[in-house]
C-alpha positions in Angstrom: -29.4 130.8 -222.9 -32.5 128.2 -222.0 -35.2 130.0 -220.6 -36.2 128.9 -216.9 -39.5 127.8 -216.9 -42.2 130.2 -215.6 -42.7 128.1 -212.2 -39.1 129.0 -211.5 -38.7 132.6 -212.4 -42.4 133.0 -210.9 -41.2 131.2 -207.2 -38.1 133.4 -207.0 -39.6 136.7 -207.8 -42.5 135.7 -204.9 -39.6 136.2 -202.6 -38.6 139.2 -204.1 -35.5 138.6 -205.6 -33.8 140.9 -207.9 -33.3 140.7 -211.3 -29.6 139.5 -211.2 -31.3 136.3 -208.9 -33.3 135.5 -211.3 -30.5 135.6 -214.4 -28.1 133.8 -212.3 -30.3 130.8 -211.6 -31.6 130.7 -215.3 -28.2 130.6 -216.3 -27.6 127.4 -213.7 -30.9 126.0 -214.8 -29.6 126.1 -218.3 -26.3 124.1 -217.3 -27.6 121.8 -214.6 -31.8 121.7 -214.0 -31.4 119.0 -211.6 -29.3 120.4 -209.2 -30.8 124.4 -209.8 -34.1 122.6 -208.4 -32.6 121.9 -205.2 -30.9 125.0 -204.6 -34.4 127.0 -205.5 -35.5 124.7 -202.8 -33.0 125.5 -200.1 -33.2 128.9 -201.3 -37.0 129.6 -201.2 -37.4 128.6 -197.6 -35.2 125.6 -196.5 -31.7 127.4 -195.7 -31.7 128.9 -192.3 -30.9 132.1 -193.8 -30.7 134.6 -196.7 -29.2 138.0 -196.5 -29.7 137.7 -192.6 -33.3 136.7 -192.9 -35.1 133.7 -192.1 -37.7 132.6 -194.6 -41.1 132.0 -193.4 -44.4 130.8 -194.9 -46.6 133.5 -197.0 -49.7 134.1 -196.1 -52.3 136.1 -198.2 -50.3 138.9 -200.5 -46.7 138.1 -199.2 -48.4 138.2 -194.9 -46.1 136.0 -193.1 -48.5 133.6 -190.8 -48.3 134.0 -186.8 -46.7 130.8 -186.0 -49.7 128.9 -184.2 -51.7 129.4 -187.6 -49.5 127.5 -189.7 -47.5 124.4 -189.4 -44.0 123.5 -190.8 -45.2 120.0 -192.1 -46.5 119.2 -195.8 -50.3 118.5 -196.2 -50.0 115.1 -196.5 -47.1 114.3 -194.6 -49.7 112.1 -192.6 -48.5 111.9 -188.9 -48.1 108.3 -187.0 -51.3 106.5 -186.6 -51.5 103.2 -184.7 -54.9 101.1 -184.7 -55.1 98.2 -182.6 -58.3 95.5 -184.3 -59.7 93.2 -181.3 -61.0 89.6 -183.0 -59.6 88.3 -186.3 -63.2 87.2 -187.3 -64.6 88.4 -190.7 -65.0 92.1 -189.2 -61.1 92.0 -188.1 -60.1 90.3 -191.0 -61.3 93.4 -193.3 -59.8 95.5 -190.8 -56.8 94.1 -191.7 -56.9 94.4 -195.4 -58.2 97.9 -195.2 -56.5 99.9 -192.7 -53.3 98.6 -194.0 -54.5 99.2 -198.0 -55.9 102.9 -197.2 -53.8 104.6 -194.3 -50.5 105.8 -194.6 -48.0 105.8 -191.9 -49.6 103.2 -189.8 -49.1 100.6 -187.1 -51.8 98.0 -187.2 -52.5 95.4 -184.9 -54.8 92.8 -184.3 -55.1 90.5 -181.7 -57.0 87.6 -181.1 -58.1 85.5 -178.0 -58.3 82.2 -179.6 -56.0 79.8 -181.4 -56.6 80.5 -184.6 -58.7 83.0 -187.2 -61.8 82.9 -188.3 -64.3 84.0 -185.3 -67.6 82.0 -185.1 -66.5 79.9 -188.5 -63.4 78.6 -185.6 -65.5 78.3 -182.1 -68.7 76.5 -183.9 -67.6 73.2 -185.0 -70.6 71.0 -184.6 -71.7 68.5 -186.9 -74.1 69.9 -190.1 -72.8 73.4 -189.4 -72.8 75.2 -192.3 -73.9 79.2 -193.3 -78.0 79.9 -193.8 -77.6 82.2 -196.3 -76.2 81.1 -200.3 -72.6 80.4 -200.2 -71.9 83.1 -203.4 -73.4 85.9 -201.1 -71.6 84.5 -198.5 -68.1 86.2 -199.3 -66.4 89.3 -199.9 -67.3 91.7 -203.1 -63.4 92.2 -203.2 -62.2 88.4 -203.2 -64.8 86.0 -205.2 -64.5 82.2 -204.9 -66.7 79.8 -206.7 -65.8 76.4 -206.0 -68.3 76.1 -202.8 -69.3 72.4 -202.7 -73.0 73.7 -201.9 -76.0 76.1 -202.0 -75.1 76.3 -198.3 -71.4 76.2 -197.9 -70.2 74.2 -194.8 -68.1 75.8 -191.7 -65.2 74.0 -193.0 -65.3 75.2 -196.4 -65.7 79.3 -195.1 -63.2 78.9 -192.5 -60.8 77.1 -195.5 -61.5 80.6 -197.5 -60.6 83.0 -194.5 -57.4 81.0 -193.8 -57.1 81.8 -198.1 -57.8 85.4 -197.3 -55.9 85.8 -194.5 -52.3 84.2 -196.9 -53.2 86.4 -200.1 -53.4 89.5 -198.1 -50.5 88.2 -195.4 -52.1 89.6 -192.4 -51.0 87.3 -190.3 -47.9 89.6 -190.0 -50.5 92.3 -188.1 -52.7 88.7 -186.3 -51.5 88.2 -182.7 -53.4 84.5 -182.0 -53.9 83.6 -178.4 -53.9 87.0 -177.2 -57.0 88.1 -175.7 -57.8 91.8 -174.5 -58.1 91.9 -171.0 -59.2 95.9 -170.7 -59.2 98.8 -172.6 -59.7 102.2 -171.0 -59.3 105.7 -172.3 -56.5 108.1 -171.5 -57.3 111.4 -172.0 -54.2 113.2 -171.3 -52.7 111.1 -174.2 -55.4 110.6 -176.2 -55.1 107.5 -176.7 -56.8 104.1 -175.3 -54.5 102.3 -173.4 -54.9 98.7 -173.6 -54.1 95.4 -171.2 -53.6 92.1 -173.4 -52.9 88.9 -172.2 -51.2 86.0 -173.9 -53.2 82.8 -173.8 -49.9 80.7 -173.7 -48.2 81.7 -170.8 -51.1 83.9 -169.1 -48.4 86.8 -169.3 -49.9 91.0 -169.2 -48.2 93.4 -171.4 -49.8 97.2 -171.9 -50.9 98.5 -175.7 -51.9 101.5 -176.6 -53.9 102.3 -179.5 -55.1 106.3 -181.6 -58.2 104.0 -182.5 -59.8 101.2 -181.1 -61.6 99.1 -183.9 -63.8 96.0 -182.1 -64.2 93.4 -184.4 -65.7 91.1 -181.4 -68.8 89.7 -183.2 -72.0 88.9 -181.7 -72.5 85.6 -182.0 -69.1 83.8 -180.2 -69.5 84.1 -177.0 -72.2 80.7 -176.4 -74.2 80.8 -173.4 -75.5 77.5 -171.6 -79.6 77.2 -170.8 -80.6 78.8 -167.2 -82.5 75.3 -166.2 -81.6 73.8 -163.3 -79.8 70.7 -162.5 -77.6 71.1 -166.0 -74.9 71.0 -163.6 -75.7 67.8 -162.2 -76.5 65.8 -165.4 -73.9 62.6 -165.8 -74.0 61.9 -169.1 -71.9 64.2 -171.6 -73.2 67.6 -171.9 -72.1 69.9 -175.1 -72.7 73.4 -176.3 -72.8 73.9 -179.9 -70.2 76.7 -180.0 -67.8 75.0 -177.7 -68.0 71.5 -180.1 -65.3 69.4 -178.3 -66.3 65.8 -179.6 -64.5 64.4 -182.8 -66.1 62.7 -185.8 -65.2 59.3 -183.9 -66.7 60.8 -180.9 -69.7 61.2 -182.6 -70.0 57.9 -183.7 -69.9 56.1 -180.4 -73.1 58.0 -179.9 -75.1 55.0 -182.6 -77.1 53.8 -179.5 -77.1 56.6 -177.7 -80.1 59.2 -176.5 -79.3 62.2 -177.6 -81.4 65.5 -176.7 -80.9 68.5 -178.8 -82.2 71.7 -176.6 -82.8 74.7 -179.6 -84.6 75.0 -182.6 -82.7 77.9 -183.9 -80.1 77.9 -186.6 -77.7 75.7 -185.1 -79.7 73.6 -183.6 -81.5 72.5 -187.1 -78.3 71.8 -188.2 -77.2 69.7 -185.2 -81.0 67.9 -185.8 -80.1 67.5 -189.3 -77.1 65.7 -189.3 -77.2 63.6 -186.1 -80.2 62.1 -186.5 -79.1 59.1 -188.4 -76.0 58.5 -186.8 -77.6 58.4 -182.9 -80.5 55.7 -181.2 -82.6 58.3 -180.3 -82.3 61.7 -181.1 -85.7 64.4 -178.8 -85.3 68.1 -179.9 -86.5 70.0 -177.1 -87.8 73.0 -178.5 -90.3 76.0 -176.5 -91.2 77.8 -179.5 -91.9 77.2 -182.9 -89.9 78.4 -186.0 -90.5 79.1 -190.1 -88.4 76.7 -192.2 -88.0 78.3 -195.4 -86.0 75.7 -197.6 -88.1 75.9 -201.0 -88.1 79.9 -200.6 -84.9 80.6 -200.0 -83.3 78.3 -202.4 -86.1 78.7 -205.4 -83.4 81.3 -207.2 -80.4 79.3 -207.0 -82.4 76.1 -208.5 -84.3 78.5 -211.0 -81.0 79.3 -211.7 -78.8 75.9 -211.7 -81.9 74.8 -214.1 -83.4 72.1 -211.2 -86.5 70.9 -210.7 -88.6 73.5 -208.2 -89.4 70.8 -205.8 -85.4 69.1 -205.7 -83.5 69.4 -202.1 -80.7 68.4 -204.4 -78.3 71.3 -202.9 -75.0 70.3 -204.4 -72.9 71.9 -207.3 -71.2 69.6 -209.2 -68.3 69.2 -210.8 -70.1 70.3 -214.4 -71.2 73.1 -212.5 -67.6 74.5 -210.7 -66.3 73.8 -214.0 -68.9 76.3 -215.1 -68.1 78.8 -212.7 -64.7 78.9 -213.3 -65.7 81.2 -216.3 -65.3 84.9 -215.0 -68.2 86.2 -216.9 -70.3 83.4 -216.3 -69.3 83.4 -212.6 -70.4 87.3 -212.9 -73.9 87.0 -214.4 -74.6 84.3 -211.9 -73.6 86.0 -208.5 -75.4 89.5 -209.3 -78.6 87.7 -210.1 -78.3 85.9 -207.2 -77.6 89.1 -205.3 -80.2 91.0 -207.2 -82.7 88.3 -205.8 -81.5 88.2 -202.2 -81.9 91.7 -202.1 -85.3 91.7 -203.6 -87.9 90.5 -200.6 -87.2 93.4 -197.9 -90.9 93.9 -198.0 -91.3 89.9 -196.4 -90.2 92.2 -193.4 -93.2 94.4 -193.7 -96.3 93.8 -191.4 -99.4 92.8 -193.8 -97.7 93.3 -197.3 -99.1 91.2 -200.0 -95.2 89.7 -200.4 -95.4 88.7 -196.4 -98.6 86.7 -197.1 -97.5 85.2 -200.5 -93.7 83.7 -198.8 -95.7 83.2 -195.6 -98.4 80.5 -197.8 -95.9 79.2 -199.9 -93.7 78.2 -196.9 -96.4 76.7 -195.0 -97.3 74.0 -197.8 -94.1 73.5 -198.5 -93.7 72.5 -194.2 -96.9 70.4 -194.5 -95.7 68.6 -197.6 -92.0 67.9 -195.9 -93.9 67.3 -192.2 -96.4 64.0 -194.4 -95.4 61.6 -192.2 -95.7 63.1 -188.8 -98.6 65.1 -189.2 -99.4 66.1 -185.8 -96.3 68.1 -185.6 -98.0 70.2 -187.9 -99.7 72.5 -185.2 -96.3 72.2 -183.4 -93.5 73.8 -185.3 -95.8 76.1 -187.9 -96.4 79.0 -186.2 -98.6 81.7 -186.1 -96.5 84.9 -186.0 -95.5 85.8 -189.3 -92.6 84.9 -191.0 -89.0 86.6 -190.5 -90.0 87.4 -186.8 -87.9 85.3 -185.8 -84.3 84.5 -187.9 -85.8 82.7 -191.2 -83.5 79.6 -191.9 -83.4 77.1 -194.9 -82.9 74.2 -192.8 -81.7 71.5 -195.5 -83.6 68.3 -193.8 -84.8 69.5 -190.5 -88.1 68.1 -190.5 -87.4 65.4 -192.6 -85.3 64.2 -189.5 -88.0 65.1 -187.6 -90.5 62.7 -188.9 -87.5 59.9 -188.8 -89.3 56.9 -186.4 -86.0 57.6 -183.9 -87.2 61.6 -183.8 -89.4 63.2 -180.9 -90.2 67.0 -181.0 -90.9 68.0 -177.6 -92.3 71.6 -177.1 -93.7 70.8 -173.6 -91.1 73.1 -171.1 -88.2 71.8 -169.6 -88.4 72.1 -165.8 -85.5 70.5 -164.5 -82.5 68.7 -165.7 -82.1 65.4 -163.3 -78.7 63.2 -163.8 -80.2 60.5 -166.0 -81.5 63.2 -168.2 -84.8 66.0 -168.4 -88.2 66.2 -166.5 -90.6 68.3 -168.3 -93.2 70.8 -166.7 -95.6 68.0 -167.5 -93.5 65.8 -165.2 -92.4 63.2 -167.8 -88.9 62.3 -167.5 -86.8 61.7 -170.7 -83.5 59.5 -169.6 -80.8 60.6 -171.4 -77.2 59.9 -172.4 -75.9 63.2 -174.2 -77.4 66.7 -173.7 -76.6 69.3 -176.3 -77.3 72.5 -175.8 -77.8 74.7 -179.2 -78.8 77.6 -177.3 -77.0 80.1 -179.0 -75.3 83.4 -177.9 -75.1 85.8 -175.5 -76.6 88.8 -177.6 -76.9 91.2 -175.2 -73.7 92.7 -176.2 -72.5 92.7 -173.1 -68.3 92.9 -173.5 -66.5 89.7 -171.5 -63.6 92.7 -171.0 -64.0 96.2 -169.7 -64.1 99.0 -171.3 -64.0 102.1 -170.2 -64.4 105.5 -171.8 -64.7 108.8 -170.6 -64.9 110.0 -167.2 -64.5 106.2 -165.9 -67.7 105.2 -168.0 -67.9 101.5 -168.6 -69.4 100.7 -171.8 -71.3 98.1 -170.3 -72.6 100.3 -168.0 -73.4 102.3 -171.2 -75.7 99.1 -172.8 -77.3 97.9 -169.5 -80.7 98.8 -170.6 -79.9 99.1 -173.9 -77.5 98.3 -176.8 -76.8 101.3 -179.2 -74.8 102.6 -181.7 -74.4 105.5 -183.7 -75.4 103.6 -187.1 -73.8 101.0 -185.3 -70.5 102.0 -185.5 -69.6 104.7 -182.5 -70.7 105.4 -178.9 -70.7 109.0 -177.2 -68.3 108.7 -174.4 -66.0 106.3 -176.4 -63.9 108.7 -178.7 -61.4 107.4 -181.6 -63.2 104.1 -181.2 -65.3 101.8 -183.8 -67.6 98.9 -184.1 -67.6 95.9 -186.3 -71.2 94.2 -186.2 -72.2 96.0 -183.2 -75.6 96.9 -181.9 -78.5 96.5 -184.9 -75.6 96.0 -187.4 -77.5 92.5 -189.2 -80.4 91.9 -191.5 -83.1 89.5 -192.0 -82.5 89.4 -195.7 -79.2 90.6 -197.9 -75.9 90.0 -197.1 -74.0 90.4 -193.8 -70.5 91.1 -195.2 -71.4 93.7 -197.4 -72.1 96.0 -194.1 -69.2 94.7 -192.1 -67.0 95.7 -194.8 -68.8 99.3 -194.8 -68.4 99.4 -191.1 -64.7 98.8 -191.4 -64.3 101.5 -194.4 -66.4 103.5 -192.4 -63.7 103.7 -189.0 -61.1 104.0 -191.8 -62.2 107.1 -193.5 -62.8 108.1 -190.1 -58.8 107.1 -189.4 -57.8 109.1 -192.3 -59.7 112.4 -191.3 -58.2 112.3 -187.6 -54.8 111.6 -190.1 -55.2 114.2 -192.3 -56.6 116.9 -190.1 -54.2 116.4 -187.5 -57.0 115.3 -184.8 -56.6 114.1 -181.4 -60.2 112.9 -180.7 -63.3 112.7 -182.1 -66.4 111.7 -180.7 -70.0 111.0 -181.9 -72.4 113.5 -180.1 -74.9 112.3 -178.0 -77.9 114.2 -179.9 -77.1 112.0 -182.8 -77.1 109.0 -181.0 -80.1 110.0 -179.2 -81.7 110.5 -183.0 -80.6 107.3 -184.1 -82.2 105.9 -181.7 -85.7 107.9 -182.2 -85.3 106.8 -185.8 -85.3 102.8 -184.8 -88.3 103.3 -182.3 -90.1 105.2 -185.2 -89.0 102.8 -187.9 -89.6 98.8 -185.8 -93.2 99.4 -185.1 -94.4 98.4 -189.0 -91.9 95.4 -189.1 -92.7 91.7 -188.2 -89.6 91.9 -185.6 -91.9 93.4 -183.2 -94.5 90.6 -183.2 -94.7 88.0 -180.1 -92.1 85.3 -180.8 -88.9 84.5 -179.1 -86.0 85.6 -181.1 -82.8 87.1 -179.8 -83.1 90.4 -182.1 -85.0 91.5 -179.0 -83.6 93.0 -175.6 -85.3 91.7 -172.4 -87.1 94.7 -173.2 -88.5 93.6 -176.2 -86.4 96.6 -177.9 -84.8 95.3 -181.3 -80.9 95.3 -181.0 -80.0 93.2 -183.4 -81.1 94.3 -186.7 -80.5 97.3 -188.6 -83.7 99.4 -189.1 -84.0 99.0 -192.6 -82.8 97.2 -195.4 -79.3 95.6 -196.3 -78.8 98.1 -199.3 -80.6 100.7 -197.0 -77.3 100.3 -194.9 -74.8 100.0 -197.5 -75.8 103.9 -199.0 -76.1 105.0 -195.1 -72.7 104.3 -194.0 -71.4 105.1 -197.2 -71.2 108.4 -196.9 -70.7 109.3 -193.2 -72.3 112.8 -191.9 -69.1 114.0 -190.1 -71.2 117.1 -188.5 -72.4 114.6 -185.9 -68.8 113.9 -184.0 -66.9 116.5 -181.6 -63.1 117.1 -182.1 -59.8 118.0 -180.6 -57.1 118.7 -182.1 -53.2 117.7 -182.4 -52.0 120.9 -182.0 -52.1 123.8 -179.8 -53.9 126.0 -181.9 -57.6 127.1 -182.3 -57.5 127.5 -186.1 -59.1 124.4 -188.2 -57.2 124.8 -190.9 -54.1 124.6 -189.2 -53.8 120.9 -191.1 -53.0 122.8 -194.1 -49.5 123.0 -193.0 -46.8 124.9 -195.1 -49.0 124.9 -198.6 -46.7 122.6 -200.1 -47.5 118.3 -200.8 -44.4 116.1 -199.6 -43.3 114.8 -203.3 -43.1 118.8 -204.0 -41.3 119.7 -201.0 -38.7 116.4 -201.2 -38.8 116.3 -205.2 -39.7 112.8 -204.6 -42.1 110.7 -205.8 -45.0 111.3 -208.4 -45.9 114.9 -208.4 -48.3 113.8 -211.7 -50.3 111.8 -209.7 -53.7 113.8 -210.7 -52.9 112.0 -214.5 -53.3 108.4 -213.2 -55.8 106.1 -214.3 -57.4 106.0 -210.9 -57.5 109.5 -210.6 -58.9 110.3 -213.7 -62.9 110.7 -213.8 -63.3 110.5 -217.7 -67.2 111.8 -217.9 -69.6 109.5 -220.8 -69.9 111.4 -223.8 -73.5 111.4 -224.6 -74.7 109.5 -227.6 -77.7 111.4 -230.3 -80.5 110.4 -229.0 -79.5 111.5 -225.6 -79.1 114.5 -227.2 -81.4 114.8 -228.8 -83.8 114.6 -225.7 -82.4 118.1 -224.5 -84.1 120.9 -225.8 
């Protein structure tokens, strides 16, 4: 007779069987192990009865648990969860890939107002637009591409990689385009935020409902027209940079036209740039001045590339995508790029020797680009120090500027007439085409409601101020998440290596309401309340503070833009979430937290299903270094 292994014999005698029950399924094991295993399956617990008795769950020593202690589910038979992602930019996008990747049992959606993905890379469309920071550290860590035409890679190139992105990982089967969230407001009898979306197309309401909210909105897409009055009344054409609604022909009608550019910030050095040859006349009305760090920022990547110090050669070519192609070279070159981007957080710092060296070395490398215009000199150098406002490359900015059809005007704009704008100085400049490059609304204020607990709008919430729990949860909002919400970006280091930490961040969170069979959970408001004591304790030693214009600042002068600290400095913070600072309800009637434990059985055990070896797989498997001599030989 085969011997039943010890996991059987030891199950059956847990219930107390007698000694025939045990011979008498040895014996079946021993003829048939496949079907035995079942039947010691309905046997131990899943047959309605056995000698008139029910079985129950075991407790300690054979107690049978009061039924609101235990549950008749396995510990990771992970309940329904549906997550609804508003914005398809690079946060939503993420969303997409990582909620679906990570969480079991779910129903994702993600819906987005305009007519197609992308985010700010699909409403800013102006001519020269292109990203400020080195195209390499301008992607995901997960999904590499090294064919960028450029240092700086061009809108149409990183929208051309999200739309790449967005086919490998098919998430367009989770992407609702051209449906736009019209309120979401929180239902606590349910437990769940209840959501009003309308379609773009037809202007038709239909109700959602999501466990958790993830907003994936952005910052920087909602453009917002100067306050000066009289814009209304100008006749010529009139453009924002994030609503860009003229074609390349467009543009080209515009050879003999007077152009005004309103904005010195990112996109409006970039609209300066690249119209300046193509227009008559091109006046870049501008009320403060700005740092133009092109020789800085770009010194690694020509160090690196084997260029001349001193080229504005910022082109790869093809030698050099050939190059790239190469998976080790490719490797060495991004993490040395990376490795230098994240090397000059102490620029930041108020009177560090670093703030004064970058600060120099960008000034004579202004003065040597500004030759031929000198007197703009005292114009557009300024005298806060550098990063208090956004620092920007700005790839022939000033050589437009000293162009013989190029007029910086700093003197205020008082009025804008029909013919064009009278300064405060009462000159008039007649005009034919205004464009405004004046940015954002960044005062986080939602364009939809919503509305938390007890009726609280979150607006409401950020009327004086903008905050975030590490930027990623507000008290009063539970089972919701930010992407690049308030003081989520940094001066230097890469952007997209915290929005993907903010997404991994509301799907671990996902998984513990999953796993622990949780209702709600909610950030306290003493952590928030710290959080914020942290940033006023930690901003007062940065340049941010200084006096310049910069939309990092509340009308308060409060920083709400930037994360108080470094990149990396945010990457290890949200890494590893402090759970101890959120509230939670749970599922189930039932006041005992472990309750989630279930029936102390895994699914693939209960069903004989799946891999019950898991533990053995590659992935799982954390095979520990095996210390060479010499290290040893250093232990004594």
């Amino acid at each position: 007779m085969r011997e039943a292994p010890l996991v059987t014999r030891i199950s059956i005698q847990m219930h107390g069987s007698n000694s025939s029950d045990t011979a008498s399924c040895a014996l079946a094991y021993a003829a048939d192990p496949s079907s035995t295993a079942m039947g010691l399956l309905t046997w131990l617990g899943l047959s309605k009865k056995r000698n008139g008795v029910t079985p129950q769950p075991l407790g300690d020593n054979g107690r049978q648990f009061k039924a609101s202690n235990a549950g008749d589910f396995a510990v990771d038979e992970y309940r329904p969860m549906k997550v609804v992602c508003i914005g398809a930019g690079y946060s939503g996008l993420i969303a997409g890939i990582r909620f679906s990747q990570k969480v079991p049992n779910l129903d994702l959606r993600i819906y987005e107002k305009a007519a197609g993905i992308g985010g700010t890379w699909w409403a800013n469309k102006y001519p020269g637009i292109s990203c400020d920071v080195p195209s390499h550290s301008y992607q995901l860590t997960f999904e590499e591409y090294s064919q960028w035409s450029g240092f700086y890679a061009t809108g149409n190139e990183i929208l051309a990689y999200l739309h790449r992105v967005v086919e490998k990982y098919k998430l367009m089967r989770y992407i609702r385009l051209q449906h736009e969230l019209v309120q979401a407001r929180w239902d606590e009898p349910s437990g769940k935020w209840q959501l009003r979306i309308r379609r773009g197309d037809t202007g038709e309401e239909f109700e959602d409902k999501a466990d958790v909210l993830f907003l994936g909105t952005g910052t920087l897409s909602r453009p917002r027209l100067p306050d000066i009055p009289g814009l209304g009344e100008f006749r010529g054409r009139v453009v924002h940079s994030g609503r860009w609604d003229v074609s390349d022909e467009g543009v080209k009608d515009w050879a003999d036209k007077r152009v005004g550019v309103i904005g010195n910030g990112a996109s409006g050095i970039q609209i300066v740039a690249a119209l300046q040859s193509r227009v008559g006349t091109l006046t870049n009305f501008a009320r403060g001045r700005t740092w133009i760090a092109e020789s800085f920022s770009a010194s690694k990547l020509l160090e690196l590339m084997g260029r001349n110090p001193d080229s504005t050669d910022f082109g790869f070519t093809d030698a050099d995508r050939e190059r790239f192609k190469d998976p080790a070279v490719y490797k060495e070159f991004r993490r040395a790029l990376e490795n230098d981007v994240n090397s000059v957080s102490q620029v930041t710092i108020r009177g560090t020797e670093l703030q004064k060296i970058v600060a120099t070395i960008c000034k004579e490398d202004m003065v040597k680009r500004l030759a031929k215009k000198p007197e703009l000199i005292d114009k557009i150098v300024p005298e806060f120090s550098i990063c208090c406002r956004r620092l920007t490359p700005g790839p022939g900015y000033l050589e437009a500027l000293c162009a013989d059809n190029a007029t910086l005007e700093t003197t205020p704009i008082s009025k804008i007439t029909p013919t064009g704008v009278t300064l405060s100085n009462g000159t008039h400049r007649p005009l034919d085409v205004l464009i405004c490059a004046t940015g954002f609304d960044t005062t986080y204020k939602l364009p939809f409601p919503v509305i938390g607990r007890d009726g609280r709008a979150l607006n409401d919430r950020w009327a004086s101020r903008a905050e975030a729990y590490l930027t990623v949860a507000v008290d009063g909002f539970p089972n919701m998440f930010l992407g690049t919400g308030p003081n989520s970006f940094v001066n230097a280091g890469s952007l997209l290596i915290i929005m993907e930490r903010q997404v991994m961040y509301a799907v671990n969170a996902t998984l513990k309401m999953q796993r622990e069979r949780l209702r709600t959970m909610e950030v306290r408001a003493e952590a928030v309340h710290d959080w914020r004591e942290y940033m006023e304790a930690f901003f007062p030693k940065m340049v941010y503070t200084e006096s310049c214009h910069s939309w990092y600042k509340n009308a308060d002068g409060k920083i709400v833009g930037l994360w108080p600290g470094t990149c990396m400095h945010a990457v290890r913070a949200l890494a590893n979430p402090r759970w101890e600072d959120y509230t939670y309800t749970p599922v189930d009637k039932t006041s005992n937290r472990l309750f989630w434990l279930g029936d102390g059985q895994t699914h693939n055990e209960k069903t004989l299903t799946g891999d019950r070896a898991w533990y053995l797989n590659d992935e799982e498997v954390d095979v520990p270094p095996v210390p060479g001599n010499d290290e040893a030989a250093l232990v004594v």
